[in-house]
N, C-alpha and C positions, 0 to 999 in steps of 0.2 A: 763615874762608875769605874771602878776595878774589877778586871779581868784575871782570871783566875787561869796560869798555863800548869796547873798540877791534875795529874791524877792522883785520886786517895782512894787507898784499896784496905778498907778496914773489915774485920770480922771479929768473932767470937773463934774461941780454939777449934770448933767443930769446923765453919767456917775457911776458917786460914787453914786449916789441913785437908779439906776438901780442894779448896782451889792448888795448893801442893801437886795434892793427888795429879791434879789435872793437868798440871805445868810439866811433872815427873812420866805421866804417859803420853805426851806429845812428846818430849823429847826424846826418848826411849823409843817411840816407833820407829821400824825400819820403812818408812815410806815406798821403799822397793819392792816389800813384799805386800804393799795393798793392791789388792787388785783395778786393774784399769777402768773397770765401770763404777769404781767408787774414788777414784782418785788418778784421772787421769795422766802420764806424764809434762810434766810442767806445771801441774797443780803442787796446793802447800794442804798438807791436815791444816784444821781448824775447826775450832768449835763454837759457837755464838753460843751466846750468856742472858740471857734473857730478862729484863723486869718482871717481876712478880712468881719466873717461875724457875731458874737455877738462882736468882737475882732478889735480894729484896726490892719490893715497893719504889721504892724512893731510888733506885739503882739506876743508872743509863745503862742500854745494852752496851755491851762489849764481847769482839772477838777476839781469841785466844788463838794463837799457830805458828807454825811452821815459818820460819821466814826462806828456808834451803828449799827449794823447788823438785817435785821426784824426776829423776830419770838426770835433772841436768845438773843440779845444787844449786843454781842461780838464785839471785838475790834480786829483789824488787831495785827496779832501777834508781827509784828515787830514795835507795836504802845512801845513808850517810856513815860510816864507822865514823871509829871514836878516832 
């Protein structure tokens, strides 16, 4: 059996420029200015992506976000750069 270590992020034009969308307003946020009770400090934005319903059918979920942490900019420790 072959194991597969890829993600494939396929759409239609509507699709691929929705998720843009999405990629282009997380990074764009100023995480400083959301408020505490929706994003506490040391929290990341994020958005879960759901099967069946941002997601097609056949989709695994996936979360989308932030890896800069508010208040600190910290990075997940188990973050590796290139």
């Amino acid at each position: 059996m072959v194991k597969w270590d890829e993600i494939l992020i396929h759409g239609n034009p509507e699709g691929l420029k929705s998720l843009a969308k999405l990629l282009l307003e997380i990074a764009e946020l100023n995480q400083e200015e959301v408020d505490d009770n929706s994003l506490p400090s040391g929290a990341r934005e994020h958005y879960q992506l759901r099967p069946g319903i941002e997601l097609s059918s056949s989709s695994d979920p996936l979360i989308v976000g932030r890896i800069d942490a508010k208040g600190t900019g910290a990075f997940y420790q188990r973050y590796i750069p290139r």
